[in-house]
Phi, psi and omega in degrees: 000158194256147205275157156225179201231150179216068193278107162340311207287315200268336195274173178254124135269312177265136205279110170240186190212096158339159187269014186230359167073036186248170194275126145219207179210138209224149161275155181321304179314302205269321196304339200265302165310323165225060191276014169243025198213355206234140173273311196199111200298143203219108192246114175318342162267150178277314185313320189287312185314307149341275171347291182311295166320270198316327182257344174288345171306286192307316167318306203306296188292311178283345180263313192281301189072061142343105177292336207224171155296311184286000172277326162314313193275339167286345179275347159300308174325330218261003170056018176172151196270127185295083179339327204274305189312299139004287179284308191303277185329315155283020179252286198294327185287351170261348180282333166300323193118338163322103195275103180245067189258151153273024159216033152326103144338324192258332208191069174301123168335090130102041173231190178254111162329136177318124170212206147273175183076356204277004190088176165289183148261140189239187224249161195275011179280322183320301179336326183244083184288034149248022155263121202293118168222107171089236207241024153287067200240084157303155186282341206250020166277328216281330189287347168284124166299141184272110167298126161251027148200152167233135154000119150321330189247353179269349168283313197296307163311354206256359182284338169274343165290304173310334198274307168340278195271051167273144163312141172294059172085063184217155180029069148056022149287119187294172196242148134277221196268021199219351167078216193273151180290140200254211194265140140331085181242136159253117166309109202241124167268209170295341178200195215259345163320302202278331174311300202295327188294299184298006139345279157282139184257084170351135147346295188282006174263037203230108195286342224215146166309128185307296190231359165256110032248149186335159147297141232298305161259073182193000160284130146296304192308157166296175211230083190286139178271125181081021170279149205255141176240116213248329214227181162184179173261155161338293193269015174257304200283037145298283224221047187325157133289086177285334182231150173230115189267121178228142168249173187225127184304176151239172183309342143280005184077015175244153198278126198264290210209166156238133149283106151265090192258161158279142193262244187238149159261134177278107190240020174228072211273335166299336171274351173268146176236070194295149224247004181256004224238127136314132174225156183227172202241119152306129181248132139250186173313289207243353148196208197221087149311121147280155174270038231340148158250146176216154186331189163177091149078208195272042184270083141325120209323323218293263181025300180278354207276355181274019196233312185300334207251004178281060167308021173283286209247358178048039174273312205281172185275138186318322176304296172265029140261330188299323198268340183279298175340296197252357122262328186057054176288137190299330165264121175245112168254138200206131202227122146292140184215107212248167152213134180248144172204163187246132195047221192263031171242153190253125169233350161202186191214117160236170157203150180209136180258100198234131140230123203230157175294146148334323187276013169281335185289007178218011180254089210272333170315311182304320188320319221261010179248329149301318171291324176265021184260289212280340164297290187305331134332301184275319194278339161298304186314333191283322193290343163291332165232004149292336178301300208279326179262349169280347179244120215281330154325348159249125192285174170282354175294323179283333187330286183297334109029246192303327162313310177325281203283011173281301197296298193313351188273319208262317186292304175340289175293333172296287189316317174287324164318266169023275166316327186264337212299333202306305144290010201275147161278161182276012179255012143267005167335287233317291167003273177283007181272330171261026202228304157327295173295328185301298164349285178289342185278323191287346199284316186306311182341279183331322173292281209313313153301351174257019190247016165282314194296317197287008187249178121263120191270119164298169195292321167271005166277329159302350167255064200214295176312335193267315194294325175284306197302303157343283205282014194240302199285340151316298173271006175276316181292328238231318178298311158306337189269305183295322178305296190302317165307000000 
């Protein structure tokens, strides 16, 4: 068979979008020369988009080291990443031995060098756990065909995935430095240059050694399968090896089969603090954790936003308070990027494109006025469905139903607050604060009556229905009066 070569730096892999809106697939070398010319990288999965951001950060990061806040901002300034740097940083790194070939005998582009242990080879779809397998029958896998071969650069986005998004320690598979994955936010500028900056972290915020041991391909050491990890450097638990991957080509150069193997478990997950990540903060008895957020069911993000946007209390990521620090945009647009799962199944993917004012991140009146539109908000949901399951002509499936579509009712009206907050003077909160409770109590009515509509009611199920309703419109009154106060 004839060997083939896959150099990373040069082939086009990554899926972008021109500031002129054309679609292309660019190597790392041109994405980085002409990332101020690029709007955005744009992949139909969100987890490779993600991915992608994330490793291009980590590129980034190990070739530039900014030390400071003003070296971040001079590079805004300087409106494009300076090409001789750039280029000098792969020179040394192939002068290291570093290889960025992806079918490099010795020292494949971000897999684990032929070694032992490695298993059988297994068909290369293993690589895309949103294709249904064992007992991974994700909803948004089934319309896909299982490929028996693949694209060289589309294996490479899904290895960046395996390594990102792996199941928290479930089947004797390791967790990374985060446990199971929570959501992702990239901070997005005007084009893909402001994007990639924003990204980055000074040195000096930087708490755990920076680079011993090195980022994932400029690591020597071997991949021990089930090696318990206590501790890490900055750029290697960026881009953990939780798994260890090598693929294998066929004689054209398209990718055939993988070693997928278990890679290192990261077993002290409370000491990493990721710098793309929200966090909210668990009250116990005896002290206070942050928490990670992470997908969860139908908990629509909105929920989470007084937690995204707090630099207060140091819930929101270190990336967007750094970016609320050094520019102060009147606007902040900011895209999530999630996978939710339970043990070792994957059940949905998200991504959310959220924009908001700036001033929500320095204003504590708005904080404390979002939290109670998102209290109030929740505490209807209980009382709707506390109504709704006292009356036994409703299952519990419509129950959850009409909640569903109360909360989807209620995020409508959160956003549009949102929306008004950019301009509101604050002697309109109170205002809207109550306009808002209005909302949401017609928003309750309303489910109720219609999931009255979706049955046939017997003569004794109708006074049960009226009795609930009576104790829905009570807690709707009682919620409008406090609201007024």
């Amino acid at each position: 068979m004839l060997s083939v070569t896959y150099n990373v730096i040069e082939q086009p892999w990554i899926p972008v979008v021109t500031v002129d809106g054309k679609n292309e697939e660019l190597g790392i070398r041109k994405v980085i020369q002409r990332a101020d010319a690029l709007r955005e990288i744009s992949c139909a999965s969100p987890l490779e988009e993600y991915s992608l951001y994330r490793f291009l950060g980590l590129f980034l990061m190990d070739a530039l080291r900014p030390e400071t806040d003003a070296d971040i901002e001079d590079l805004i300034d300087e409106g494009r990443f300076d090409t001789g740097t750039i280029d000098a940083y792969i020179t040394d790194c192939e002068k290291e031995g570093v290889s960025f070939d992806l079918f490099d005998g010795t020292r494949p582009f971000l897999q684990s060098p032929p070694g032992e242990n490695e298993g059988g080879i297994k068909p290369v779809s293993a690589l895309d756990f949103t294709l249904p397998s064992g007992n991974n029958h994700t909803h948004f896998g089934h319309a896909k065909m299982i490929p028996k071969d693949m694209d060289p650069g589309d294996a490479l986005r899904l290895i960046l995935v395996s390594y990102l998004f792996c199941t928290a320690g479930v089947q004797e598979y390791p967790s990374g430095v985060y446990g199971a994955p929570p959501y992702f936010g990239v901070v997005k500028g005007r084009n893909l240059f402001e994007t990639l900056v924003y990204t980055l972290l000074p040195l000096q915020k930087i708490s755990i050694p920076f680079d011993k041991p090195p980022v994932l391909w400029r690591r020597i050491e071997p991949i021990i399968p089930k090696g318990q990890v206590g501790s890490t450097s900055w750029l290697l638990g960026m881009l953990f090896p939780t798994r260890r991957i090598r693929l294998v080509p066929d004689g054209h150069g398209r990718v055939t089969g993988t070693y997928f193997s278990q890679g290192e478990n990261f077993v002290n997950t409370e000491s990493w603090h990721d710098p793309y990540v929200t966090y909210y903060l668990k009250e116990g008895k005896t002290e206070k954790k942050l928490i990670l957020i992470r997908p969860s069911g139908g908990n629509g993000i909105w929920r989470n936003l007084c937690d995204i946007i707090d630099k207060k209390a140091h819930l929101a990521s270190i990336l967007l308070s750094q970016y609320k620090d050094l520019w102060n945009e009147p606007i902040i647009n900011l895209t999530l990027y999630g996978t939710e799962t339970d043990q070792a199944s994957y059940l949905d993917i998200f991504r959310y494109d959220l924009s908001f004012p700036g001033r929500l991140m320095e204003d504590e009146r708005i904080s404390n006025l979002l939290k109670n539109c998102v209290a109030r908000a929740e505490d209807m949901a209980g009382a709707l469905s506390g109504s709704m399951r006292s009356v036994k002509a409703f299952s519990d499936a419509s129950a959850a139903t009409e909640v569903q579509k109360y909360y989807s009712d209620c995020e409508k009206a959160f956003w549009g607050l949102v929306g008004q907050l950019e301009k509101m003077d604050p002697a309109g909160y109170k205002n809207a604060y109550i306009s808002f409770c209005d909302e949401i109590g017609k928003n309750a009515r309303q489910c109720y009556q219609d999931a009255c509509k979706a049955v046939t009611l017997r003569a004794k199920d109708l006074v049960m229905v009226e009795e609930q309703r009576k104790i829905l419109n009570l807690s709707i009154h009682k919620l409008q009066k406090e609201a007024s106060e």
